[in-house]
KOLLUMNU-536405 format. One record per residue (C-alpha): residue in three letters; residue number from 1; x, y, z. Coordinates in nm, 4 decimals. Example, Ala and Ser with C-alpha at 12.3 -4.5 7.8 and 13.67 -1.06 7.14 Angstrom:
# residues 2
- ALA 1 1.2300 -0.4500 0.7800
- SER 2 1.3670 -0.1060 0.7140
//
This chain:
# residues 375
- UNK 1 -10.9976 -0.5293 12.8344
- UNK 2 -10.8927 -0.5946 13.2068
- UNK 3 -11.0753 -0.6272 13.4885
- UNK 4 -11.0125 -0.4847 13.8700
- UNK 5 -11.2136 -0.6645 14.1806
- UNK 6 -11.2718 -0.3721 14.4555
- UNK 7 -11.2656 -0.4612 14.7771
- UNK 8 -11.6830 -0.4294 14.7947
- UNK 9 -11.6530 -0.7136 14.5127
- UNK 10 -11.7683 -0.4347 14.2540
- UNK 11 -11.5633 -0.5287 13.8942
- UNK 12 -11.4335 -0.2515 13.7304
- UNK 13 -11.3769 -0.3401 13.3472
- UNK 14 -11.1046 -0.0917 13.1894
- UNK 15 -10.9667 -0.1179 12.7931
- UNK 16 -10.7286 0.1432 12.6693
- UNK 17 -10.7845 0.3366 12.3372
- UNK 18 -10.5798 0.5808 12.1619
- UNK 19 -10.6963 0.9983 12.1615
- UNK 20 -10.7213 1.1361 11.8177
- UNK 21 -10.6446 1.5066 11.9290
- UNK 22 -10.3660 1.4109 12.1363
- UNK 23 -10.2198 1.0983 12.0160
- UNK 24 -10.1845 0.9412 12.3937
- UNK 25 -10.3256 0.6573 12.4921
- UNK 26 -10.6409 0.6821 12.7232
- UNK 27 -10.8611 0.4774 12.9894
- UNK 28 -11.2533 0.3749 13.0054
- UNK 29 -11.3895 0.1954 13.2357
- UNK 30 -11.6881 0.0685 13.3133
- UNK 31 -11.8237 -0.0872 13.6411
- UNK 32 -12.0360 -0.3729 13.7209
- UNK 33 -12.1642 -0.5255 14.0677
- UNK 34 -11.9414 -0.8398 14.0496
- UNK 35 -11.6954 -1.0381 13.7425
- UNK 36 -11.8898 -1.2883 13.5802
- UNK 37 -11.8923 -1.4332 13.2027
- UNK 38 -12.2178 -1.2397 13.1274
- UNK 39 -12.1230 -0.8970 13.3074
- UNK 40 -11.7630 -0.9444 13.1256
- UNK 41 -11.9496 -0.9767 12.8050
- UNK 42 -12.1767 -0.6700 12.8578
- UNK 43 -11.8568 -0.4759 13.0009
- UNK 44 -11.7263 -0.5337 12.6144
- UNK 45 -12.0146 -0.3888 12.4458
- UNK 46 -12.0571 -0.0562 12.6736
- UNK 47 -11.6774 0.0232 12.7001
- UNK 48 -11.6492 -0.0249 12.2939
- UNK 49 -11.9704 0.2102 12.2567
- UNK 50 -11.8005 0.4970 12.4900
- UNK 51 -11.4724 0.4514 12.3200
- UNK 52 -11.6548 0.5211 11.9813
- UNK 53 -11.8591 0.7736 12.1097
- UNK 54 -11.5526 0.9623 12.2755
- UNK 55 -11.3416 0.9299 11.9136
- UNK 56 -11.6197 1.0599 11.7359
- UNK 57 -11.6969 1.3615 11.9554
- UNK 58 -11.3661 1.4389 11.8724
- UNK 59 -11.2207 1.3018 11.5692
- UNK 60 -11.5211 1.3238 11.3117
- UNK 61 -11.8139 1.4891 11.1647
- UNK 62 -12.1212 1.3299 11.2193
- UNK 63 -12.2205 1.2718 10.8915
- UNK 64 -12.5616 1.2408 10.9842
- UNK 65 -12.6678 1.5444 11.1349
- UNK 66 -12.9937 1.6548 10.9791
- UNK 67 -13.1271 1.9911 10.8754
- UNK 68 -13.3601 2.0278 11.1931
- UNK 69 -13.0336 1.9384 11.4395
- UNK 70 -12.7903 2.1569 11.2899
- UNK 71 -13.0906 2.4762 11.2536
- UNK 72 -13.1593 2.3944 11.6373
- UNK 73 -12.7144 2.3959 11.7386
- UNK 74 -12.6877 2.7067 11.5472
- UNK 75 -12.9645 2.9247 11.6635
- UNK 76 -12.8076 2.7915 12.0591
- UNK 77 -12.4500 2.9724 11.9710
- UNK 78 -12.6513 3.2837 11.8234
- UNK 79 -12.8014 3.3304 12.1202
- UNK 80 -12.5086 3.3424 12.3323
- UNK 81 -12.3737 3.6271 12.1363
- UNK 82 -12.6168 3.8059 11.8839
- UNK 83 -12.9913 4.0257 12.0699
- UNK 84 -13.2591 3.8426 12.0921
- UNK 85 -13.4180 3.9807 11.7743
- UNK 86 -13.1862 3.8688 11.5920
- UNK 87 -13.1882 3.5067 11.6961
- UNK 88 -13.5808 3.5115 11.6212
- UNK 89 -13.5248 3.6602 11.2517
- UNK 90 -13.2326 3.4323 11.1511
- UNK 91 -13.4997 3.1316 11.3217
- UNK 92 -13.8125 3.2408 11.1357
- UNK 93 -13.5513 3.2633 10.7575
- UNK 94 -13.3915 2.9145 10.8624
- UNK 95 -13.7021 2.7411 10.9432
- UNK 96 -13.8724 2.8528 10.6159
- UNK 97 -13.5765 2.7303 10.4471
- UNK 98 -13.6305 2.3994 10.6455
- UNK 99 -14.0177 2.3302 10.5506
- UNK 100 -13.9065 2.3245 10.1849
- UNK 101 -13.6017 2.1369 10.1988
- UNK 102 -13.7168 1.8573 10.4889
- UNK 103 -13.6465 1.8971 10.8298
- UNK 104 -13.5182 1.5715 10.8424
- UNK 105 -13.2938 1.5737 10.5304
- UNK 106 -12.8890 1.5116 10.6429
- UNK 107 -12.6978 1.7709 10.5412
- UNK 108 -12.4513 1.5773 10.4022
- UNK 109 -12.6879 1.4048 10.1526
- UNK 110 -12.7972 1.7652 10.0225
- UNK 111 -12.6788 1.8841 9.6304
- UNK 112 -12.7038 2.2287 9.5001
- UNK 113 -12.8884 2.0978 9.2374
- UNK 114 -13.2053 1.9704 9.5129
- UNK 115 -13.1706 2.2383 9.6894
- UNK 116 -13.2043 2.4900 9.4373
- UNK 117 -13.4969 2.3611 9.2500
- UNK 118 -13.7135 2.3419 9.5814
- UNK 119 -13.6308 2.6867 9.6741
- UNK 120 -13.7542 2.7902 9.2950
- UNK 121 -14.0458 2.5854 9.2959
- UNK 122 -14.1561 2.7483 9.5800
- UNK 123 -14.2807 3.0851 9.4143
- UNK 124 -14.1263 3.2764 9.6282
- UNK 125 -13.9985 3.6433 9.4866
- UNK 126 -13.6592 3.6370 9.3300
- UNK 127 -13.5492 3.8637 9.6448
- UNK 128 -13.7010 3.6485 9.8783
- UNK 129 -13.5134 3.3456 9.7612
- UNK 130 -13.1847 3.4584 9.7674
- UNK 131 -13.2734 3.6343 10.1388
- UNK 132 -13.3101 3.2159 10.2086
- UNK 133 -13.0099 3.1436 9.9976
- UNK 134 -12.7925 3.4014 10.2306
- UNK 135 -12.8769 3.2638 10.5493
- UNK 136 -12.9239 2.9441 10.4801
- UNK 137 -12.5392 2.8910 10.3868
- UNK 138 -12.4494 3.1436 10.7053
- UNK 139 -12.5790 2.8194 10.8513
- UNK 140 -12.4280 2.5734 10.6373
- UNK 141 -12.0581 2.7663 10.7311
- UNK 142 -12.1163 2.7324 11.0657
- UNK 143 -12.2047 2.3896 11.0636
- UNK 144 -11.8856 2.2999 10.8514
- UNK 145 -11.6621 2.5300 11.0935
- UNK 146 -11.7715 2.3782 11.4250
- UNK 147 -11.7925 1.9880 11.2541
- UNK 148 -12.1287 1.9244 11.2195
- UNK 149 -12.0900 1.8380 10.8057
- UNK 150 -11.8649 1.8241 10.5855
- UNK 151 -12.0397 1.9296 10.2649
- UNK 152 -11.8395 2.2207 10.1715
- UNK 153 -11.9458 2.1244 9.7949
- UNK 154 -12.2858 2.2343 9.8545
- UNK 155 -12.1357 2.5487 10.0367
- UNK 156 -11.9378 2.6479 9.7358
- UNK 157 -12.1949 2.5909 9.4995
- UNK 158 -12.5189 2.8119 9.6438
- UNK 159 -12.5311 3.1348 9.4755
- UNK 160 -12.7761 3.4108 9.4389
- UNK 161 -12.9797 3.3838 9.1227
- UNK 162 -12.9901 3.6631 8.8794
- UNK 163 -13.3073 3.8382 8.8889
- UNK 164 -13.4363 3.9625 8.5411
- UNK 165 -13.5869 4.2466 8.7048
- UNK 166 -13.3704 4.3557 8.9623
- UNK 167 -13.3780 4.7199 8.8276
- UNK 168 -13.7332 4.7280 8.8689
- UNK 169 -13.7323 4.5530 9.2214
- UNK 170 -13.4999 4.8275 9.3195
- UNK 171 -13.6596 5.1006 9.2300
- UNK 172 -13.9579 4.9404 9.4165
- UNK 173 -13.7226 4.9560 9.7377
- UNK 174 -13.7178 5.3512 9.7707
- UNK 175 -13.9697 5.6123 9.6865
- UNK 176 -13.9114 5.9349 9.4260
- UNK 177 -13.9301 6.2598 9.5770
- UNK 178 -14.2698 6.3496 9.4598
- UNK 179 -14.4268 6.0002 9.5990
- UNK 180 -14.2594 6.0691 9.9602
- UNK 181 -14.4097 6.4445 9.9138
- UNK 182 -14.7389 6.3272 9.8218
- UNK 183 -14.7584 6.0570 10.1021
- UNK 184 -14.6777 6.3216 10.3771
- UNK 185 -14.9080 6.5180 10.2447
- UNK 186 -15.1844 6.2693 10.2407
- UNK 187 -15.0815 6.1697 10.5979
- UNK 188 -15.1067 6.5500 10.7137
- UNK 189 -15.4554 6.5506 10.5726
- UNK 190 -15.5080 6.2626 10.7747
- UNK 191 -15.4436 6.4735 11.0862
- UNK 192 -15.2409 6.1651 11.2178
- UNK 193 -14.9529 6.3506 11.3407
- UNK 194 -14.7713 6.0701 11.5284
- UNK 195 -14.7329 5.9151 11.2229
- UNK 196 -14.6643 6.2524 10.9841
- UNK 197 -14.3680 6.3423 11.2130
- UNK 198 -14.2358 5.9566 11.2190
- UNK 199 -14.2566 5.9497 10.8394
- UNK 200 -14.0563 6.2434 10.7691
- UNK 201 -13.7677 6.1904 11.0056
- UNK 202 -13.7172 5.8881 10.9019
- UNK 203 -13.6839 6.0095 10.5451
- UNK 204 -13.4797 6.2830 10.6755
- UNK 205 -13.2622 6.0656 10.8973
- UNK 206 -13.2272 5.7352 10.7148
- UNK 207 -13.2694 5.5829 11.0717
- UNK 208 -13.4483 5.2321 11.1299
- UNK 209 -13.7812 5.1953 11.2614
- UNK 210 -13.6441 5.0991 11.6265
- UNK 211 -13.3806 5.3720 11.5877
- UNK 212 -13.6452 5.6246 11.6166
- UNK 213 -13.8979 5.4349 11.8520
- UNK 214 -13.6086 5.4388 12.1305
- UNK 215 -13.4876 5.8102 12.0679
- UNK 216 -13.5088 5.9934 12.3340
- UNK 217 -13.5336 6.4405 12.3654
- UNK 218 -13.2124 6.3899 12.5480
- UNK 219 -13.0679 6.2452 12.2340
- UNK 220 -13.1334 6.5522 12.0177
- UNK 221 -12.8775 6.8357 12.0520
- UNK 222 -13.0222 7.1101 11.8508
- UNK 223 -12.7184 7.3759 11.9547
- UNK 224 -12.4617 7.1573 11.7922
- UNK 225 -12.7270 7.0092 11.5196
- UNK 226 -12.6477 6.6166 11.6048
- UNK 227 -12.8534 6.3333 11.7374
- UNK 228 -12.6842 6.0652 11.9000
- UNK 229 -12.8236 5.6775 11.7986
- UNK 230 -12.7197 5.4340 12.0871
- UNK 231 -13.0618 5.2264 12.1729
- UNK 232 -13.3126 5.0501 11.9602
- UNK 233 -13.6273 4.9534 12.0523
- UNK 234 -13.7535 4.5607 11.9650
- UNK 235 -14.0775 4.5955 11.9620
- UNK 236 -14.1109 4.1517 11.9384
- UNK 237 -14.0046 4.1373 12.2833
- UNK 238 -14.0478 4.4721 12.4351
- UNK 239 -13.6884 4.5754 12.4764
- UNK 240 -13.4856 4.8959 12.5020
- UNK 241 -13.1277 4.7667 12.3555
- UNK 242 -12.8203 4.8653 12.1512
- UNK 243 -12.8666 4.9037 11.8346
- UNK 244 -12.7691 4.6395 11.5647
- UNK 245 -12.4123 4.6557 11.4871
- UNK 246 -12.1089 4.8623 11.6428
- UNK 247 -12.1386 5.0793 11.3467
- UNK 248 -12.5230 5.1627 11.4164
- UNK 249 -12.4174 5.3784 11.7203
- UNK 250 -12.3343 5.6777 11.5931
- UNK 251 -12.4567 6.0711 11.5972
- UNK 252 -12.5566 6.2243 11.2581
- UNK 253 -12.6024 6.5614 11.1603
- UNK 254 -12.8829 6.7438 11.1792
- UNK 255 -12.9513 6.9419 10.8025
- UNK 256 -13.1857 7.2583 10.7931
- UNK 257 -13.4940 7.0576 10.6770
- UNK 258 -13.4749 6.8047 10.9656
- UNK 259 -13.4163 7.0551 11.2014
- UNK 260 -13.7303 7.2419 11.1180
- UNK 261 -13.9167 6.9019 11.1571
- UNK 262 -13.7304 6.8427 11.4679
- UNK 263 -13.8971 7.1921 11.6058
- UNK 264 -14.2516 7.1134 11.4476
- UNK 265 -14.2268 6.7584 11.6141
- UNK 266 -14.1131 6.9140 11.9803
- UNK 267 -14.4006 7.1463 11.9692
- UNK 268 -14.7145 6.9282 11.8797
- UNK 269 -14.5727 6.6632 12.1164
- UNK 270 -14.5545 6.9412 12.3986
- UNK 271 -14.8961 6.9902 12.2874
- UNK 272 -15.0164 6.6370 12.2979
- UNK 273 -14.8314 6.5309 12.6219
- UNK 274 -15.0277 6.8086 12.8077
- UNK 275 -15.4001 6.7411 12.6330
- UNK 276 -15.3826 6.3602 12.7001
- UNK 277 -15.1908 6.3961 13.0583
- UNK 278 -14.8157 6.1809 12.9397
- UNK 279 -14.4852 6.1848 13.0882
- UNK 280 -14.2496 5.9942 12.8548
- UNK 281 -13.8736 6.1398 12.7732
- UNK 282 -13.9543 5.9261 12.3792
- UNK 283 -13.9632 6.1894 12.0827
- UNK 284 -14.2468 6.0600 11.9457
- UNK 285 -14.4400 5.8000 12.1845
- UNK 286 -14.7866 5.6047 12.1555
- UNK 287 -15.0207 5.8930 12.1716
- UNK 288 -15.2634 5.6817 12.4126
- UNK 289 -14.9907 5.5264 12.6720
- UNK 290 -14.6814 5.7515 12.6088
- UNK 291 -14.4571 5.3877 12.5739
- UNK 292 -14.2881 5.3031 12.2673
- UNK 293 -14.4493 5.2887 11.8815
- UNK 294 -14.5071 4.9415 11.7721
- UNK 295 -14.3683 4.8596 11.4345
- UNK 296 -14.6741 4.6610 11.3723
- UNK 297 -14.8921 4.9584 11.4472
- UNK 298 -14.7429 5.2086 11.1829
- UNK 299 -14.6098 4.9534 10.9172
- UNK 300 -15.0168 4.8722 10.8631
- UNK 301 -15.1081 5.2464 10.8822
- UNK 302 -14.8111 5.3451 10.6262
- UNK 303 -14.8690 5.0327 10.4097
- UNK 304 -15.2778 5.0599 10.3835
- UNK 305 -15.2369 5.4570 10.3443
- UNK 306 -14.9335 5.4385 10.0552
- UNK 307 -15.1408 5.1224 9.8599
- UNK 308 -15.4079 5.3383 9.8564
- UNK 309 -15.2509 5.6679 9.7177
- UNK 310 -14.9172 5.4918 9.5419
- UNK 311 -15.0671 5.1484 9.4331
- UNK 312 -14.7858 4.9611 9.6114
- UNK 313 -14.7230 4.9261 9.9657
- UNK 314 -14.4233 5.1335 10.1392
- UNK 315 -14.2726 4.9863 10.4260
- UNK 316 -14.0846 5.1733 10.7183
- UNK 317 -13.7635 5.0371 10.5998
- UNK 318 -13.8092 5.1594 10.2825
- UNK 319 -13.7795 5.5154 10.4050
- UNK 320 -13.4814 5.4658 10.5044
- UNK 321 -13.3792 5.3184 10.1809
- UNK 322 -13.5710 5.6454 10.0052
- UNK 323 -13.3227 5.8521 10.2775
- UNK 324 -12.9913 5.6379 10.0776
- UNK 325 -13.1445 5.7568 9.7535
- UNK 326 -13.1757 6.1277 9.7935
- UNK 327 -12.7960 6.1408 9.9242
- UNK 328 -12.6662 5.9414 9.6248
- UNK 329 -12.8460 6.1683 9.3961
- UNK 330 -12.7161 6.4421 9.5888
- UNK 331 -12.3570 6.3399 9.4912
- UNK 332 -12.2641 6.1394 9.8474
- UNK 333 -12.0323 5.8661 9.8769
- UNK 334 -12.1376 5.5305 9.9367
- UNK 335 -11.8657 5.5391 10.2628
- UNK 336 -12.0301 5.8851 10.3371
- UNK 337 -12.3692 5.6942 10.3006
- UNK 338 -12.2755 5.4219 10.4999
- UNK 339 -12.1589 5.6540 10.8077
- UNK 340 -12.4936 5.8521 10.8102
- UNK 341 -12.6839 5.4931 10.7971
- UNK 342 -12.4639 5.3210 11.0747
- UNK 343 -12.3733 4.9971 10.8477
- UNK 344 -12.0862 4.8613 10.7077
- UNK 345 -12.2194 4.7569 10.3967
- UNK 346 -12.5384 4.6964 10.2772
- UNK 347 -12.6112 4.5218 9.9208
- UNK 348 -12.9582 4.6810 9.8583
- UNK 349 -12.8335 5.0430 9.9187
- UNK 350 -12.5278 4.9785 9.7233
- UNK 351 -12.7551 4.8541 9.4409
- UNK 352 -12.9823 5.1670 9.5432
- UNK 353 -12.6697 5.4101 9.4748
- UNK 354 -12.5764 5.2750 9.1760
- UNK 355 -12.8931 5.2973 9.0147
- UNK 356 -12.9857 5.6589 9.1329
- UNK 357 -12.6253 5.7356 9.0150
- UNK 358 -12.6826 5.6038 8.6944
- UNK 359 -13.0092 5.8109 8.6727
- UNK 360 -12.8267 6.1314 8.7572
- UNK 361 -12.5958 6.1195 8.4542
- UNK 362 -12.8193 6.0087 8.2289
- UNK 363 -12.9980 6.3193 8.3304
- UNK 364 -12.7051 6.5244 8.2755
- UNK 365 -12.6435 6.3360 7.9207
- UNK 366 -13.0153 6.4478 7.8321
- UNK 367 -12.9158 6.8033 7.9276
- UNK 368 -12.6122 6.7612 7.7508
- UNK 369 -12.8278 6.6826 7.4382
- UNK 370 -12.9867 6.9905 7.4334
- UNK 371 -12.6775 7.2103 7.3860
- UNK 372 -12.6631 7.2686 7.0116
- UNK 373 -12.3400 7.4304 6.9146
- UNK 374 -12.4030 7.4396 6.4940
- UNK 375 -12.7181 7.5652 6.4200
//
């Protein structure tokens, strides 16, 4: 450490230090209001804390970031690049994953072994779990890409736990022809037509709940049978945006039974616009205000109706999973699938087609069983 007397009398105490990224040798300085024995010694102690500080912003981890500070870091880089709902879903996963780990615990200090057991203890479903387990170490990569720990271990060693009765919780993701019959059914007998016309596009489309809130009449092309998908509507903070990945924007075809819906639904909202005096360009608006549907709204109405007449509750998503099931069984692809769904990849669809796939030939092997060629 030197020291430089300005011509005010200010002393300006400078030490050099050498830059871990570039290998050069580097200046702080610090400045006090004249040289004397006890500002000298207090120059020493705040130029060696910024010289550690400024290596270890760029030279280290900080191996004692917690759970809480690398959740809160994260969620600040989402939200420069992913919608808004998405930030709020990946913070609502993360922060349930936090309450049963400790906020406070440092990443570092985490094992497999702790984390594991406190995610099982917590009695969540199988599903649910490994929902926490997935983006819970999307978190953990980030943190170990951008330096914030450097626990790959723990990383490499969260996996997905078998669930005993995966083929059961699958088939619990999509409904069988008959239910989806019988619940429009019970819906038309309902007289709730808003909801009746929802319900079977969806199952006709495959599209996701804020697919069809946003869709618009101009959307629908009925001379060249396509409807083009490039808005969603997020209903938690009343927003018209694009929709959730690159692939989601797409048109799909329209097939003869959705076009026939597709009429039904343009006539009774003709009807309805006119009786209760609304202007909205929305296929299929609140009947009261002619805005958007709120996914609250119909997910209780389809979820109280379906307990009621399936004994389980159906979910809007799961339409669209029911939608997946009826193409597999109807001999698509799982690319083919993808394209009409607008995703990449999806694990519960691909688990979806492989069990409806299975069920087909084992269909055809019972058919096959009946063919007796020796009498």
């Amino acid at each position: 450490m030197w020291c430089n007397i300005q011509k005010n009398g200010t002393a300006v105490y400078r030490a050099r230090y050498k830059n871990p990224l570039t290998g050069k040798l580097e200046i702080a300085s610090v400045s006090m209001p004249k040289d004397s024995v006890q500002n000298r010694n207090k120059a020493q102690r705040e130029l060696t804390a910024k010289i550690e500080a400024a290596i270890a912003e760029l030279q280290c981890v900080d191996c004692s970031t917690t759970l809480s500070q690398l959740q809160k870091e994260y969620l600040k880089t989402q939200a420069l690049t992913f919608k808004q709902s998405t930030v709020k879903r990946n913070k609502i996963i993360t922060s349930s994953v936090l309450d049963l780990l400790n906020p406070d615990a440092i990443v570092n200090n985490l094992t497999a072994q702790y984390v594991n057991s406190r995610l099982l203890d917590s009695g969540k479903p199988v599903s649910t779990v490994n929902n926490y387990i997935t983006r819970f170490k999307a978190m953990l990569n980030w943190g170990y890409a951008n330096d914030y720990h450097n626990n790959l271990a723990l990383i490499s060693k969260l996996k997905p736990f078998v669930d005993s009765c995966e083929e059961q919780e699958i088939t619990l993701k999509y409904l069988e022809p008959t239910e989806a019959k019988d619940l429009l059914a019970a819906i038309k007998e309902d007289n709730r037509w808003n909801w009746y016309y929802i319900t079977s596009i969806l199952l006709l489309t495959g599209l996701r709940f804020g697919e069809i809130s946003a869709l618009e009449v101009s959307d629908i092309d009925m001379s060249n049978l396509t409807i083009r998908i490039s808005k969603t509507y997020d209903s938690i903070n009343d927003i018209v945006t694009t929709p959730k990945t690159d692939h989601s924007k797409r048109t799909i075809h329209i097939q003869p039974d959705l076009l026939t819906e597709l009429k039904k639904c343009m006539l009774w909202r003709n009807e309805m616009m006119i009786e209760r005096n609304i202007r909205t360009k929305l296929l299929i608006p609140n009947t009261k205000t002619g805005d958007h549907i709120l996914h609250r709204s119909y997910e209780k109405y389809l979820g109280d109706l379906s307990e009621k007449l399936l004994g389980r509750r159906v979910t809007p998503h799961m339409l669209r999973h029911t939608h997946a099931s009826l193409l597999a069984a109807n001999g698509m692809t799982p690319e083919e699938i993808a394209r009409r769904l607008g995703h990449s990849k999806s694990e519960i669809t691909s688990k979806i087609y492989i069990h409806v796939t299975q069920k087909v030939i084992e269909n055809d092997n019972r058919k096959i069983d009946q063919i007796k060629l020796f009498s």
